[in-house]
Each structure stands twice: as structure tokens, then as C-alpha cells.
C-alpha positions in Angstrom: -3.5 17.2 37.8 -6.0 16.7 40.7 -7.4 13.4 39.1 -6.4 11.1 36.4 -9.0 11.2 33.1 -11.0 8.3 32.9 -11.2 6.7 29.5 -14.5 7.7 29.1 -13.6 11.2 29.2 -10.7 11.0 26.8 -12.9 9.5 24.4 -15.9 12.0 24.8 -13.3 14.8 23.9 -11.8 13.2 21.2 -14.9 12.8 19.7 -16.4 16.2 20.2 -12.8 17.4 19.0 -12.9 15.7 15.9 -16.3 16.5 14.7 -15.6 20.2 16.7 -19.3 19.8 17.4 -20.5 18.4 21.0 -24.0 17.5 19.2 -22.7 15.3 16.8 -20.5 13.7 19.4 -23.1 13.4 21.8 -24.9 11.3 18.8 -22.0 9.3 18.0 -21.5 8.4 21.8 -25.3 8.3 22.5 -24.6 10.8 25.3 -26.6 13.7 26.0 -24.6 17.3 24.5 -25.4 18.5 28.3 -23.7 15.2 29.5 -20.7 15.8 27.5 -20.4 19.4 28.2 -20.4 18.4 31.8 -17.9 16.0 31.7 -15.4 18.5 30.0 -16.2 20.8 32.5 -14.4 18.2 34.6 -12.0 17.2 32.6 -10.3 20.3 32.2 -10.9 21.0 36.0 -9.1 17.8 36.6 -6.3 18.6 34.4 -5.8 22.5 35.0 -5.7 23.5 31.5 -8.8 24.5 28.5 -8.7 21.6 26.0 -11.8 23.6 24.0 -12.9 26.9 23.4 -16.7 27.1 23.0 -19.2 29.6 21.5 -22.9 29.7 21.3 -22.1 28.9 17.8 -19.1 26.6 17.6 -16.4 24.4 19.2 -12.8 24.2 18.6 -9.6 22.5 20.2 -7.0 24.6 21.9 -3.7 24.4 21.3 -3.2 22.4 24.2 -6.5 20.0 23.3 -4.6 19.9 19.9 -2.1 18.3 21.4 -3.7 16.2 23.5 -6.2 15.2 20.6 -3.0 13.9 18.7 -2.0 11.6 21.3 -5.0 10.3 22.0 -6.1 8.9 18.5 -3.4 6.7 17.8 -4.5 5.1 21.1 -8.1 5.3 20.8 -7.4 3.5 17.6 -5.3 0.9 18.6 -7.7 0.4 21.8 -10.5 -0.4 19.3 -8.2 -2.4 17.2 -7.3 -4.6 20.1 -11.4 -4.9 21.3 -12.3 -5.8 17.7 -9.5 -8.5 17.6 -11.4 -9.9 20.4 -15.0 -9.6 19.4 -13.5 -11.6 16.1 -13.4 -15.0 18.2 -16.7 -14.6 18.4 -17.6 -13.4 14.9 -16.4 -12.3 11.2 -14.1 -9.6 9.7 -16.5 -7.1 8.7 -15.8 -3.2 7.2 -13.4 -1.9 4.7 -10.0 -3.1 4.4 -7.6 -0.8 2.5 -4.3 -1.5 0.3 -2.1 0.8 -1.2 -0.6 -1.7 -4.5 1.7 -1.5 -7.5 0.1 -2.5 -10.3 1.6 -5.9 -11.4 1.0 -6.8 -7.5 -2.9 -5.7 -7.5 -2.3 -7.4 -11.0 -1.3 -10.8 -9.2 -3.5 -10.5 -6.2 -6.6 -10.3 -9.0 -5.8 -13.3 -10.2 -6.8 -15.5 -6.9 -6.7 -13.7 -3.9 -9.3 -11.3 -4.3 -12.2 -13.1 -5.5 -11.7 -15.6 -2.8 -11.3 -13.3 0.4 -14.5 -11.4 -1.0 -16.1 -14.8 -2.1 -15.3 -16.2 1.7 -15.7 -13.0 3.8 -18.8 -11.6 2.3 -19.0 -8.6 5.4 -15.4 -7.3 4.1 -15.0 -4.8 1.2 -11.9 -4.0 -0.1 -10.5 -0.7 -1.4 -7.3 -1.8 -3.8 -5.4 1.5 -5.0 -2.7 1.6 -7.6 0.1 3.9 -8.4 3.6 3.9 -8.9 5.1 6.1 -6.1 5.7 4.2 -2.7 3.6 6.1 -0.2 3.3 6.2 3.6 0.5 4.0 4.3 -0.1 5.1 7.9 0.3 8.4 7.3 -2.3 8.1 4.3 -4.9 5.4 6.0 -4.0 2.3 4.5 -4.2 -0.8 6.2 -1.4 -2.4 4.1 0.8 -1.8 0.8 2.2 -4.1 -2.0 5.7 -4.0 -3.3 8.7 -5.1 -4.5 10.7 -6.6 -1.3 13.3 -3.8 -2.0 11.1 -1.1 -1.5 8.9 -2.2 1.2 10.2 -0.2 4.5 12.6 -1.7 6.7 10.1 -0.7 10.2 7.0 -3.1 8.4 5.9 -6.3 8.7 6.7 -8.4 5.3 4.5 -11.2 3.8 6.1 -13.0 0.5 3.5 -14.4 -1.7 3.5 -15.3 -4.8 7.0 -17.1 -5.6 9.7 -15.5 -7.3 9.8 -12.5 -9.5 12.0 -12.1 -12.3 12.7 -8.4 -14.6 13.6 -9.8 -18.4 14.1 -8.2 -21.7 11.5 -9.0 -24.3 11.0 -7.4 -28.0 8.6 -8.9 -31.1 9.7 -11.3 -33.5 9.4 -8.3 -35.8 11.3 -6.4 -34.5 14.1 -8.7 -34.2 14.1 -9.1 -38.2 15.0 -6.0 -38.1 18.1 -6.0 -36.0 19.9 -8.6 -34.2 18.8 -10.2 -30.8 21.6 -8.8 -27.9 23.8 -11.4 -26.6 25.0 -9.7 -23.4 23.7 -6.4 -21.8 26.3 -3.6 -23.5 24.3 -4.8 -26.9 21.6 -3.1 -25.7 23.3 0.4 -26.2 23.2 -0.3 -30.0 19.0 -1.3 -29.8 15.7 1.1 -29.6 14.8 0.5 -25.7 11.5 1.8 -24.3 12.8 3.0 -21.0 10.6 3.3 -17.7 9.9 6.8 -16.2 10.3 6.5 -12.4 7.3 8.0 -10.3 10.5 10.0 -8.4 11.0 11.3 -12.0 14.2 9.4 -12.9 14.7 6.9 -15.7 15.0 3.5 -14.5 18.4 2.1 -15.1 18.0 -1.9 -16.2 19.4 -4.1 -13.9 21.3 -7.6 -14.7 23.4 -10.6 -13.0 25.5 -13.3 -14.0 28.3 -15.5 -12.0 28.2 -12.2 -9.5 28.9 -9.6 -12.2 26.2 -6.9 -11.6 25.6 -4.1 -13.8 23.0 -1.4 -14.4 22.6 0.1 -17.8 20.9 3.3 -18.7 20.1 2.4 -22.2 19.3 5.0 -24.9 15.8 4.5 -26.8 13.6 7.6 -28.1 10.4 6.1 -26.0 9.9 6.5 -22.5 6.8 5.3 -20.1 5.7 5.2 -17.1 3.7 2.4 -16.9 4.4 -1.1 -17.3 1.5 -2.6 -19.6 1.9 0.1 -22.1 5.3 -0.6 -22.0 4.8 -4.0 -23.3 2.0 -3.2 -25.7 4.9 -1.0 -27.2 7.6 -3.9 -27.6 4.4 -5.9 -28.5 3.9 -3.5 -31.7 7.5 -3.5 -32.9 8.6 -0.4 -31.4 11.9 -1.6 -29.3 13.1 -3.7 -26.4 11.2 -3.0 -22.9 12.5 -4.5 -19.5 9.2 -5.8 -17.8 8.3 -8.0 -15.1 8.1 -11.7 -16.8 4.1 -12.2 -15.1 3.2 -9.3 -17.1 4.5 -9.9 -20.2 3.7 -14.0 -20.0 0.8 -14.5 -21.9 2.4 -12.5 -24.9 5.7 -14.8 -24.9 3.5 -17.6 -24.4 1.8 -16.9 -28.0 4.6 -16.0 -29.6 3.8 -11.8 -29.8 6.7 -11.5 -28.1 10.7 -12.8 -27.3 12.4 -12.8 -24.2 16.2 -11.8 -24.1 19.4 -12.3 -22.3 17.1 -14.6 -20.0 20.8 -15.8 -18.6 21.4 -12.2 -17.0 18.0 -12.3 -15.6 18.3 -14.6 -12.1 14.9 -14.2 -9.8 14.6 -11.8 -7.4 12.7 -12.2 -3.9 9.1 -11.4 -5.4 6.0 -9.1 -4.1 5.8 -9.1 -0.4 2.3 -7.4 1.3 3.4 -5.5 4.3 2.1 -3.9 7.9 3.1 -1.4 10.5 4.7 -3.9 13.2 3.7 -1.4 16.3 0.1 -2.2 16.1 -2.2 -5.0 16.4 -3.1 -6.6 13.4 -7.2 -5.8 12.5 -9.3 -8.9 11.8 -10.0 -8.2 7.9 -6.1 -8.0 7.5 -5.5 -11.0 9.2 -8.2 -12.7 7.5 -6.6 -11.2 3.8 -2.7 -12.3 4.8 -4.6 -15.7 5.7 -6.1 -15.9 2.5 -2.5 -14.6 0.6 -0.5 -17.4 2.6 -3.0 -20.2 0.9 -3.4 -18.9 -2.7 -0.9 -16.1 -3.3 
């Protein structure tokens, strides 16, 4: 290596790497195409090695600017990451921020913490996307996730919001006419359950505590879902016992459509938590959204 890159350089290739065109990164740099062509001219000069290979009609990475180009962008990104965390002393979060959610947690965070980080930032938009498998939310461009304090990854960043979280029984009164309420867990082998289909594919075994006796249960039942709410509309309209997360199913035990069950086996459990990668610096419309969380989550 005769000389080290400048940061200007490594940025000019990234770009015209990424769009594989050196027009559109001229226009995204506001350089001239024969000013960027120059400087990878030198840049490869510099470093002894072809990062591009160029036609008349097209441009593409070599292996070697591969590479490099997957080095770089991490970097690049936390660079502007860091420059933006700046410029937000002197301004507001703008852009999009994005979060990869269960559903009862989007469920919760609709409740307050939406409408008033859109109602107090009005330059942020946020992208809220539900499903049930835990996904990798660097690898798939999210800024943050929401889970379940077991399942949020050991290497993240946790925020707790929203208090406790508790998993109870319920079934409807009519149901319960029909066949008599379970006293302890092993009475649920005897009952219709409507068991939960795992986004991994396996059935969800239900999970109770009392005096430090712990058991799980895979309990038998002829319905199975994978998704919460329907779940509860189901022991809504008679059809068995589901085990649900008590915020969902609240407003139907408060009027009475439906029972809870063996609520002494059902002790809280740490709650929701919103987490982060921890190796990167924090963008301004994510701080801004924890900030919110922390005063009305």
C-alpha cells in the first residue's frame, strides 16, 4: 500500500459499488462520474489491487472490492450514525425508525407509546412489523425488536417497559357449565385446550409455578393456533381453555366473556423488554422512542 485511502475515497467506492453505477454515485455524492473515476484510478493505484471492473456499459465489484465493500459499510454506517448523533444537539430525530414486534408488544406499545412519539416527533415515521418468529434484526434492517425478556438475545441492549407480564389460563363461563373448572395444572389433561403453534413449528408446552414447583404441560385439545387473539376469541366462544397473555385477554375477563384459571400457578414474569445491538451508537429517533417508552410504557 503506497498510501493510506482517504475517507473520501472509501466512501466514493462504496457508493459507486453499491449502486454498481459511477453516474448514480456521482449524483448521490454531487461529484462529477469523471471525478470519481479518477479517484479510483488512485485508489486502486494506492492499494495495488482492482476493487472494480468497468465496461463501456457497466460496473461491478471484484472479488477483492467485494470484500472490501463489506467492511466498509458497517463503518460508513456507524460513521453517519455517530455524525447524526451530533447534528441532533442541534436539531430533531427525523427519518424512519424500524421495529421488528410480537404482536401483544406492538399490541401494548399502541396503546401510548406510539401516538405520542409520532404526536411529539412529527419528522419521525415509524415502520412497526409483527410476526411470531424471533428474527435477526441487524441482519434484516431493523433498528430494534420487541419481546419476551426470554427471548430477547443475550449480545442486545434490553429496555423493560411496561411492568410485569403474566401467561394465565382462561375459558367462558359456558364452557365451564359444561365441565368443571381445573384446580391444579394435571386437570388440564382431562379439558379441551386450544394449544399454541410455535412459529419454529412446535406446540407450546404451558408453563406454571407455585412454592418453586415448576412444570410444563403439553396438554391435549383437538384445536391448535398460532396466533394469540384468535386464540382467545376461541375460549371466548366456548370452544376450550387457551393459555394467553393476561393484557390480551383483559377486557374479556373484565366483562365477564371470559374466566381466568389456576391464577395461583400463574406468578408474573419479567414483561416485554425493547432491545438494541450494544456495538453501535444509538440513532437519534431510537433514542428519542426508548425516551418516550421509559415515560409511558
Amino acid at each position: 500500500m503506497n498510501e493510506k485511502p482517504s475517507l473520501g475515497d472509501l466512501t466514493a467506492f462504496a457508493a459507486i459499488a453499491a449502486h454498481r453505477s459511477f453516474r448514480k454515485a456521482a449524483d448521490e455524492l454531487g461529484l462529477k462520474p469523471s471525478t470519481l473515476s479518477h479517484m479510483m484510478r488512485v485508489l486502486e493505484q494506492n492499494l495495488g489491487v482492482r476493487l472494480l471492473n468497468r465496461t463501456t456499459r457497466s460496473v461491478a465489484p471484484t472479488e477483492a472490492g467485494e470484500r472490501l465493500l463489506s467492511r466498509l459499510q458497517p463503518v460508513l454506517r456507524d460513521l453517519d450514525a455517530a455524525l447524526q448523533e451530533v447534528d441532533d444537539f442541534r436539531g430533531r430525530p427525523s427519518g424512519t425508525l424500524r421495529i421488528n414486534s410480537s404482536e401483544p408488544g406492538a399490541r401494548k406499545l399502541m396503546e401510548k407509546v406510539v401516538p405520542t412519539f409520532l404526536a411529539r416527533h412529527p419528522d419521525m415515521a415509524l415502520d412497526l412489523v409483527t410476526e411470531g418468529r424471533l428474527v435477526d434484526i441487524v441482519a434484516e434492517g431493523f433498528d430494534a425488536g420487541i419481546r419476551l425478556g426470554e427471548a430477547v438475545p443475550q449480545d442486545m441492549i434490553a429496555v423493560r417497559f411496561g411492568g410485569e407480564a403474566r401467561f394465565l389460563p382462561v375459558a367462558s363461563p359456558a364452557y365451564l357449565e359444561r365441565r368443571s373448572a381445573p384446580r391444579v395444572p394435571d386437570d388440564l389433561k382431562d379439558h379441551a385446550c386450544i394449544r399454541l403453534r410455535l412459529p419454529s413449528g412446535k406446540l407450546y408446552r404451558w408453563e406454571f409455578e407455585k412454592h418453586g414447583q415448576e412444570l410444563e404441560i403439553d396438554v391435549p385439545g383437538v384445536l391448535t393456533l398460532d396466533n394469540v387473539e384468535l386464540m382467545i376469541e376461541a375460549a371466548r366462544d366456548g370452544l376450550g381453555i387457551a393459555y394467553v397473555p393476561l393484557h390480551s385477554a383483559q377486557r374479556y375477563l373484565d366483562s365477564g366473556r371470559l374466566v381466568g384459571l389456576l391464577d395461583d400457578w400463574c406468578p408474573p414474569i419479567p414483561g416485554v423488554f425493547l432491545y438494541y445491538p450494544g456495538h453501535r451508537l444509538v440513532p437519534p429517533g431510537l433514542r428519542a422512542f426508548i425516551d418516550v417508552l421509559k415515560e409511558v410504557g
